[in-house]
C-alpha positions, 0 to 999 in steps of 0.5 A: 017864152017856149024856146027851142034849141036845135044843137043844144049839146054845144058849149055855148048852146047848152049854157044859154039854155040852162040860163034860159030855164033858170030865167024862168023860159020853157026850154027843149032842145035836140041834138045828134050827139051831147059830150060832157060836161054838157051832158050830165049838166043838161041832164041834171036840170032835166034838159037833156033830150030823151032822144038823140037826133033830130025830130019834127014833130019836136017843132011845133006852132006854139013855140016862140023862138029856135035858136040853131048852133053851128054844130046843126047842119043847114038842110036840118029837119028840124030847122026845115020844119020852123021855117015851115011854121015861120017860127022867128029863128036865131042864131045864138049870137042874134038871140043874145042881142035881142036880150040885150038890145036894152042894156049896156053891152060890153064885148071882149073880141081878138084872136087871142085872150078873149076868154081870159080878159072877159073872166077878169071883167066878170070878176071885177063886177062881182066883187064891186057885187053889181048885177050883170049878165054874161056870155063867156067861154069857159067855167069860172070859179064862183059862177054855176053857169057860162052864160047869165041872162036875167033883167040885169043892165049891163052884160059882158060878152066874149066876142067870137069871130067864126060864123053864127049858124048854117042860116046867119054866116057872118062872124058873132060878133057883127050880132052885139054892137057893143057900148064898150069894146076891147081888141086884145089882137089879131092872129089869123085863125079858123082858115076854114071860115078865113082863107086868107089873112086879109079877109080874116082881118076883114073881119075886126074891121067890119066889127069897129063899124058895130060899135055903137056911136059914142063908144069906146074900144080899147086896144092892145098897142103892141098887136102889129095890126090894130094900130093901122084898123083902128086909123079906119074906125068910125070917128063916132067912138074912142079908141084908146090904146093899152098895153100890160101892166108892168110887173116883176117877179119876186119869189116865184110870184109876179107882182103887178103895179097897179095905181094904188101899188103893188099887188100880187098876182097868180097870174103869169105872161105877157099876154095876161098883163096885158088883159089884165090892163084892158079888164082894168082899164074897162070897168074903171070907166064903168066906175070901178075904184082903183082900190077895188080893182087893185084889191080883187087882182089878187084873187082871179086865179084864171079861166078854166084851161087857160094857164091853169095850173096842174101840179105845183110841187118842190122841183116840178110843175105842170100847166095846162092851156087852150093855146092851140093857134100859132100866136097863142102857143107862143105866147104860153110857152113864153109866159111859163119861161118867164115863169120858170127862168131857170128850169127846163121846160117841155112843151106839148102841143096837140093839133086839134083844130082844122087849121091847127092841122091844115098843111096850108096853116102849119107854116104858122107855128115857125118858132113858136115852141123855141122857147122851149127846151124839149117840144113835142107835137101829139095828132089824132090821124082820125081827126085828120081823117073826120077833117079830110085833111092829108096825112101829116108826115113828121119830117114835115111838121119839123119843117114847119116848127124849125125844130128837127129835135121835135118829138111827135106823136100820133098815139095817146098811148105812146105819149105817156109812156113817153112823158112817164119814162123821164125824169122831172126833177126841176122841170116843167111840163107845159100842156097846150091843146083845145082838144084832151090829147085822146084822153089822157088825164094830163092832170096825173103826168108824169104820176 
């Protein structure tokens, strides 16, 4: 096929078209703006548009599919001229589903985990060495690409909730109608897109009914919603409810009961416990052992970004996590507390995203960073301004964290003299942002 990829610079985007060429398909794609890590990688299979911007005469009849990111506007040329020719358009989650309509279909959805919990499945399944294909959104060790697409019977897909395309406005995971489902949990996010909670829950609800007829979700019993969605699911599919595997932690490191015994884990959270317990619980009705799975546990060190650890060194480590909704934040720094009992720790969180910065979203954080022993909060006013969202006065955000001690900071640079200034002996510093806190290599703080 010769496939088309309008917005091919996104994270998801670029992947499926590295897939897509690796599977043997004849790939081009445009974009107004590519950022790295996509950049150099699209750039590297000869992927990379010569040009930026959006260009006609890049559409032409004997194409066979476009494929339209988010990140592409709805009056886009390009997307005007395939509509023109009456070339078949999809979103990438719809796109991904007509791949896959044959095969079984698995989906991770939540507000929070998804990422971690789709990992560890794949990580499972590669060390039972089955063939599968994949959708997930971040690198993992030991896989060259964030998307798989090949004649493989089975794939694994993180299931996202914000909209599809300009064109396909409903959440991507109405697209896979899934076999095997978990909800890890629901936390309001992307107010953008969900003004209010209950049409943001409207959203999982809605995503039961996809499953197909005789399947199976599990679910995080501890979420305050899901055990009241799941009374509305269709009577069709099974829902079995989990919760993390018990674990204690015995010289600094945790170890997780498993029905084979103990085994180690780098690991740390609740959170993780948790998705580790649906990961397992979801390829063990796939047919996985019991000594497989507990055999593997040991070596999933996580997913890019998510708990990832920095800096491990006698008296001083550093983390760095994708947390950035309220749910998320407090769950990281809980996790690490629990990690680090006894050690003071400094949790800086950067608000990136529009509802991270959205003054109607903000009341979220309240006491998410107590556990924290010093909490600091970084902005970009740019971002506010590209978002066209109000200034954030930091009395204000104090109010919204219940922390008058907050320290915040809206220059990068300040932040670092900030963090290089202290002392870090028998401390931790925590890291927590979608964003790169405005360049800074955090992964040399404090030097």
């Amino acid at each position: 096929m010769r496939i088309h990829l309008i917005a091919i610079g996104g994270a998801a985007m670029h992947n499926i078209a590295l897939a897509l060429q690796e599977n043997g398909h004849a790939v081009s794609g445009s974009d107004d703006e590519i950022y790295n890590p996509a950049r150099d990688r699209l750039a590297a299979k000869g992927l990379l548009p010569r040009k930026m911007g959006w260009h006609t005469d890049r559409i032409q009849s004997d194409l066979d599919a476009i494929i339209v990111g988010m990140h592409a506007r709805k009056d886009n040329p390009e997307l005007a001229r395939a509509l023109e020719l009456e070339i078949p358009i999809f979103s990438y989650p719809a796109f991904l589903y007509d791949q896959a309509r044959h095969k079984k279909r698995v989906v991770v959805a939540g507000s929070h985990g998804k990422t971690t919990t789709t990992s560890m499945i794949l990580h499972f399944l590669r060390a039972a060495e089955l063939d599968f294909d994949y959708l997930v959104g971040a690198q993992l060790e030991g896989f060259e690409t964030m998307t798989r697409l090949s004649e493989a019977p089975l794939m694994v897909l993180e299931g996202d909730e914000y909209f599809s395309s300009p064109i396909d406005r409903v959440p991507k995971i109405y697209h896979y109608r899934p076999h095997l489902a978990i909800l890890t949990g629901v936390a309001w996010d992307h107010i953008n897109v969900f003004p209010t909670f209950a049409s943001y829950l409207e959203a999982f609800r809605h995503f039961l009914q996809t499953i197909e007829p005789g399947g199976t979700v599990w679910y995080d019993e501890r979420d305050k919603y899901l055990p009241e969605l799941i009374k509305e699911a269709p009577e069709s599919i099974s829902c079995i409810p989990y919760g993390p595997f018990d674990t204690r932690l015995e010289n600094g490191q945790f170890l997780v009961e498993t029905p084979t015994g103990e085994v180690a884990t780098p690991l740390i959270g609740q959170h993780n416990f948790a998705n580790l317990r649906a990961a397992y619980l979801l390829c063990r009705h796939l047919g996985l052992s019991d000594a497989l799975l507990s055999g593997a546990i040991p070596s999933f060190t996580g997913a890019s970004k998510r708990l990832q650890t920095l800096i491990d060194r006698p008296g001083f480590a550093s983390y760095l996590d994708f947390a950035h909704a309220p749910s998320k934040v407090q769950a990281t720094v809980q996790a690490v507390r629990e990690r680090h009992p006894d050690r003071e720790i400094v949790a800086c969180l950067e608000l990136h995203t529009f509802s991270s910065l959205n003054p109607a979203f903000l009341p979220g954080y309240a006491h998410t960073m107590d556990l924290a022993d010093e909490a600091v909060v970084f902005f970009s006013p740019h971002t506010l301004e590209m978002k066209k969202l109000p200034p954030l006065p930091v009395e204000a955000l104090k109010k919204h964290f219940q922390r008058s001690d907050l320290h915040v900071f809206t220059e990068s640079e300040k932040l670092e003299s900030w963090i290089l200034s202290r002392g870090w002996e028998d401390k931790v510093l925590l890291w927590m942002s979608s964003g790169n806190f405005g360049g800074l290599d955090v992964g040399a703080l404090p030097k």
